[in-house]
SERO-4910 file (N, C-alpha, C, O; in steps of 0.05 Angstrom, whole numbers):
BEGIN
 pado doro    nc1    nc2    nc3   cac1   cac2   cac3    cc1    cc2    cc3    oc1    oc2    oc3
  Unk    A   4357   1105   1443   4357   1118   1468   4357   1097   1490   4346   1076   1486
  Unk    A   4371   1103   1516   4371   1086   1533   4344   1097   1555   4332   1118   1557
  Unk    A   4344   1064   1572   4326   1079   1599   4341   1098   1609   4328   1119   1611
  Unk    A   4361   1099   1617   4370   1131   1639   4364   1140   1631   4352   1154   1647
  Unk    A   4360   1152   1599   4369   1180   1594   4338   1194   1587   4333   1216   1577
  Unk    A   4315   1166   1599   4287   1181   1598   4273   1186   1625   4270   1171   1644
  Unk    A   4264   1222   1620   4263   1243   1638   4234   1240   1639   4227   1245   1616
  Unk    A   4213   1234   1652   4189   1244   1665   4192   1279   1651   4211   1295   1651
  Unk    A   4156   1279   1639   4154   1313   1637   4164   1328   1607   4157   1349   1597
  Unk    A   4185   1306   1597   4203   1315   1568   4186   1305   1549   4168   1288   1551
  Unk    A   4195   1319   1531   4174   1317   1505   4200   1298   1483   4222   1309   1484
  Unk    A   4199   1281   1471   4211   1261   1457   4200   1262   1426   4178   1273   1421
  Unk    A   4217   1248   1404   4207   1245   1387   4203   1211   1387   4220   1198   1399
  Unk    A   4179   1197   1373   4179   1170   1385   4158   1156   1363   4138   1169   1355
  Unk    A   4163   1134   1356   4151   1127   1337   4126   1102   1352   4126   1082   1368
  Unk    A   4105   1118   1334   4075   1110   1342   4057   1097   1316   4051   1110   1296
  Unk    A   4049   1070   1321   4037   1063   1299   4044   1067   1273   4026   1070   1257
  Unk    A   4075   1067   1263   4087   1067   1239   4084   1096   1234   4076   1104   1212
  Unk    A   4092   1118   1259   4099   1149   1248   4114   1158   1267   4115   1146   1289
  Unk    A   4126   1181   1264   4146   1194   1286   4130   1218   1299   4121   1238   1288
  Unk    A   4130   1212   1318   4110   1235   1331   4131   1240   1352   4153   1231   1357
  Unk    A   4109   1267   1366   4120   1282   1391   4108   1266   1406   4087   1255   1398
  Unk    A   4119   1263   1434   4100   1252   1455   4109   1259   1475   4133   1254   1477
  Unk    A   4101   1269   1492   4105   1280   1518   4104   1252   1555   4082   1248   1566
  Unk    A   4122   1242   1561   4125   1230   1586   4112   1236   1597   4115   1260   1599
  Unk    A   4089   1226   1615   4083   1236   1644   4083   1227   1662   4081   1239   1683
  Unk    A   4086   1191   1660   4095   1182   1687   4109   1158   1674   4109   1153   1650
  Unk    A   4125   1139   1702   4134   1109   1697   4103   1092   1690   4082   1101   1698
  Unk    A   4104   1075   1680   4082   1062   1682   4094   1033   1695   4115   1021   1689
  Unk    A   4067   1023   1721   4070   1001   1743   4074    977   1718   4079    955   1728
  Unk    A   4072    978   1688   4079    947   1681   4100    950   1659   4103    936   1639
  Unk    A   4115    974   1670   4140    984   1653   4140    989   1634   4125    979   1617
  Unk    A   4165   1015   1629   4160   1034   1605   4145   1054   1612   4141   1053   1636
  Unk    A   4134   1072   1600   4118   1101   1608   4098   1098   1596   4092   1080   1580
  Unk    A   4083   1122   1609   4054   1131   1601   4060   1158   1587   4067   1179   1597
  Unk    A   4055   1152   1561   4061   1189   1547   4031   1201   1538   4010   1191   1546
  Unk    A   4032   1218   1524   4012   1228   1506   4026   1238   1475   4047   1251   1470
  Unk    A   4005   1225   1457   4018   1239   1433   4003   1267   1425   3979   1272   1422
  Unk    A   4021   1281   1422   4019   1310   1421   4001   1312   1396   3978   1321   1400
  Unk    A   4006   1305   1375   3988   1306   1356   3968   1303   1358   3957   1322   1346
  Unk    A   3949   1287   1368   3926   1271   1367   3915   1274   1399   3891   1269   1404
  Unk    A   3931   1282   1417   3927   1284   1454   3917   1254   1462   3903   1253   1483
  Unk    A   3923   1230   1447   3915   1206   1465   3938   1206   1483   3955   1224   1483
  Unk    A   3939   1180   1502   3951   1164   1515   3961   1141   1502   3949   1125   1488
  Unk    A   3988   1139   1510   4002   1117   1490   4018   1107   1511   4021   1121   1531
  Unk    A   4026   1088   1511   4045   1069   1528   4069   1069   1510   4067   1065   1486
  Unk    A   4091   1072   1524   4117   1069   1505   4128   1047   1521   4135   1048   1544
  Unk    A   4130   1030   1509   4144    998   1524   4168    998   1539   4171    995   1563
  Unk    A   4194   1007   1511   4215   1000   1512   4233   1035   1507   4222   1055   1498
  Unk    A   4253   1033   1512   4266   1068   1500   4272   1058   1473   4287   1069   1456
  Unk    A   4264   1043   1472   4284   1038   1439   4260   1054   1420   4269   1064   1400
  Unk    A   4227   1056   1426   4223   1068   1405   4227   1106   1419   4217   1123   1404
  Unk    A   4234   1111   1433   4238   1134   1438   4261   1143   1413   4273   1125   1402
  Unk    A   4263   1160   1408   4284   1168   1374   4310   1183   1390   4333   1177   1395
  Unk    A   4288   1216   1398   4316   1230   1415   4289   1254   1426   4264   1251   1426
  Unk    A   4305   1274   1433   4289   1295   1462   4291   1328   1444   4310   1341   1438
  Unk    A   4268   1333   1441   4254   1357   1432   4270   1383   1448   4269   1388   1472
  Unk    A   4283   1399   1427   4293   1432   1442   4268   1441   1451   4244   1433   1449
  Unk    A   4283   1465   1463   4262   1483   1474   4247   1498   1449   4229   1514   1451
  Unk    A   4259   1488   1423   4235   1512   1405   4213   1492   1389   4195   1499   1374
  Unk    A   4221   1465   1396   4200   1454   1380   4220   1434   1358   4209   1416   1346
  Unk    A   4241   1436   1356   4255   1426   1331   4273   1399   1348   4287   1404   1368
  Unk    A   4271   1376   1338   4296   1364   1349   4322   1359   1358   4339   1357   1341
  Unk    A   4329   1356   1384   4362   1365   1389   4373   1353   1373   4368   1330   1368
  Unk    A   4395   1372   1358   4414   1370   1344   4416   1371   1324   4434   1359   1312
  Unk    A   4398   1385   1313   4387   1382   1281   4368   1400   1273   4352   1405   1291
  Unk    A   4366   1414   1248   4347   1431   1243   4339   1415   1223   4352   1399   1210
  Unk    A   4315   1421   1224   4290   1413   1204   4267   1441   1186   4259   1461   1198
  Unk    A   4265   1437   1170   4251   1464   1157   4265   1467   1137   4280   1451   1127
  Unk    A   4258   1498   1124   4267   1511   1106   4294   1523   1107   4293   1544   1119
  Unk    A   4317   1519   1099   4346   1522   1095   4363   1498   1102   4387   1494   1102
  Unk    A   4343   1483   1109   4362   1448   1122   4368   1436   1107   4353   1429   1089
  Unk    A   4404   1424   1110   4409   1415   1078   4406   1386   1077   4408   1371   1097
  Unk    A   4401   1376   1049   4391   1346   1044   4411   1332   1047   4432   1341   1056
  Unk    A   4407   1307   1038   4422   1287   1044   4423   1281   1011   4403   1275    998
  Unk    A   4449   1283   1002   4448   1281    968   4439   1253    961   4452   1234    969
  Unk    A   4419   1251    946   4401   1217    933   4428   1210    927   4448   1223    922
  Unk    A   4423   1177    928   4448   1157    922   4444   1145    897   4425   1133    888
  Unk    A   4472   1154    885   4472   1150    842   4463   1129    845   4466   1115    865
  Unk    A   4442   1120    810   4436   1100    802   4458   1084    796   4475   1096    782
  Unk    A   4464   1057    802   4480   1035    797   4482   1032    770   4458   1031    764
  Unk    A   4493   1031    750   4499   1020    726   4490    996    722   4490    979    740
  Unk    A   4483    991    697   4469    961    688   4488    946    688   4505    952    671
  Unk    A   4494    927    700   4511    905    700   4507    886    668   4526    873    659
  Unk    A   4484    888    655   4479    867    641   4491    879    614   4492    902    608
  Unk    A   4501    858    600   4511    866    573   4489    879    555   4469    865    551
  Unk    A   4491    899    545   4473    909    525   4480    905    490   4498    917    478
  Unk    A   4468    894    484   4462    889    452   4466    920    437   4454    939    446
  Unk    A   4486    922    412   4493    937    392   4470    945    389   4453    928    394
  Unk    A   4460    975    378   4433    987    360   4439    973    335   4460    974    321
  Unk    A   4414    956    330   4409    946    298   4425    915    304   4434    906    283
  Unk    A   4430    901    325   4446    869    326   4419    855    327   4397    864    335
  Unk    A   4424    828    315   4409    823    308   4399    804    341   4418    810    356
  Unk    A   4383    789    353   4377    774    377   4385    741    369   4380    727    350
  Unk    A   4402    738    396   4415    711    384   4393    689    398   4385    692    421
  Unk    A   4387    676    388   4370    651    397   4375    640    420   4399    644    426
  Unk    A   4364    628    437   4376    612    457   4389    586    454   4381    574    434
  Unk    A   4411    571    469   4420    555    465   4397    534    464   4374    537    472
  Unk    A   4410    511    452   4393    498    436   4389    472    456   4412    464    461
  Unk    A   4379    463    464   4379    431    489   4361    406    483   4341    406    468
  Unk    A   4370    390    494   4365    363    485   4327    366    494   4319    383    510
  Unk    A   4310    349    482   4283    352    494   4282    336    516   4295    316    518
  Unk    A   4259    348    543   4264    331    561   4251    307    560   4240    301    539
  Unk    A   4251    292    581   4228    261    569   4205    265    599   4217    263    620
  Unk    A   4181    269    598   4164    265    607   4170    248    637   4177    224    637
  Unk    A   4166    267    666   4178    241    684   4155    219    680   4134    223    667
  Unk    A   4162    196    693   4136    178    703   4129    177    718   4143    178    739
  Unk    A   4098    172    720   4087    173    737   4093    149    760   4102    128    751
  Unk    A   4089    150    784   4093    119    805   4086    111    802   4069    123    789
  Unk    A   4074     70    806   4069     62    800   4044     55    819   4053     42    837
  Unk    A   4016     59    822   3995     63    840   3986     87    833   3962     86    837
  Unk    A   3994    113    823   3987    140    827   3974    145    794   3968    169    790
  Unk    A   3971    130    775   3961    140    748   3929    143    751   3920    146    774
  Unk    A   3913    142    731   3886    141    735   3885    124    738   3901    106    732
  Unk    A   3854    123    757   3837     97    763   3822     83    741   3803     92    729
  Unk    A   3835     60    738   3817     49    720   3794     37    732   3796     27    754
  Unk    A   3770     37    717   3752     21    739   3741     -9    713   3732     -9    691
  Unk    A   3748    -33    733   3740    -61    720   3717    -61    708   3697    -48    714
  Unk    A   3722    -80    686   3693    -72    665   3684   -114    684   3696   -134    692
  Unk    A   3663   -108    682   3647   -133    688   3640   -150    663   3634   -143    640
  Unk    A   3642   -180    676   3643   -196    653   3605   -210    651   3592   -212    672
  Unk    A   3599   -214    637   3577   -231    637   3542   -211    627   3521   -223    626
***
């Protein structure tokens, strides 16, 4: 949603603390953005920016342009992807992994091994 297209007084849908709530406008606020109330809960919320504004509540309660409820049709789930990976015959037997040279131990730098500590003479 842009700034023009937010009205003082309109009830919005608008996302609050990681949920989509109603919230009702009631004034500009002096350090920009509005002063709303969330309908749910009747606090005071500051809405910063229009970007979290979503879109603007009909007159019956339901969001413009869209019905929500009972007869509203879904959005068909998106098919599971097929296994890309080759699948093994029922009853094949498991092939070993390729076979590799052993590695050799890096070395350590030369200063960084244990401390030896000097044995004293006498």
């Amino acid at each position: 949603m842009k700034k023009s297209e937010v009205n003082i007084g309109r009830v919005y849908t608008a996302k609050v603390t990681n949920k989509v709530v109603q919230v009702r406008s009631d004034a500009e606020s002096r350090y920009g953005g509005w002063d709303a109330t969330n309908l749910a809960t009747g606090k005071k919320v500051r809405i910063q920016s229009a970007q979290r504004l979503r879109a603007a509540v009909g007159g019956d309660g339901a969001p413009a342009g869209g019905k929500k409820g009972k007869g509203a049709k879904r959005e068909p789930r998106p098919r599971p992807r097929p296994d890309r990976r080759k699948r093994r015959r029922p009853g094949a037997k498991k092939r070993p992994p390729p076979s590799r040279p052993p590695r050799a131990r890096p070395r350590r730098p030369s200063g960084r091994g244990p401390r030896r500590i000097p044995r004293r003479s006498g």
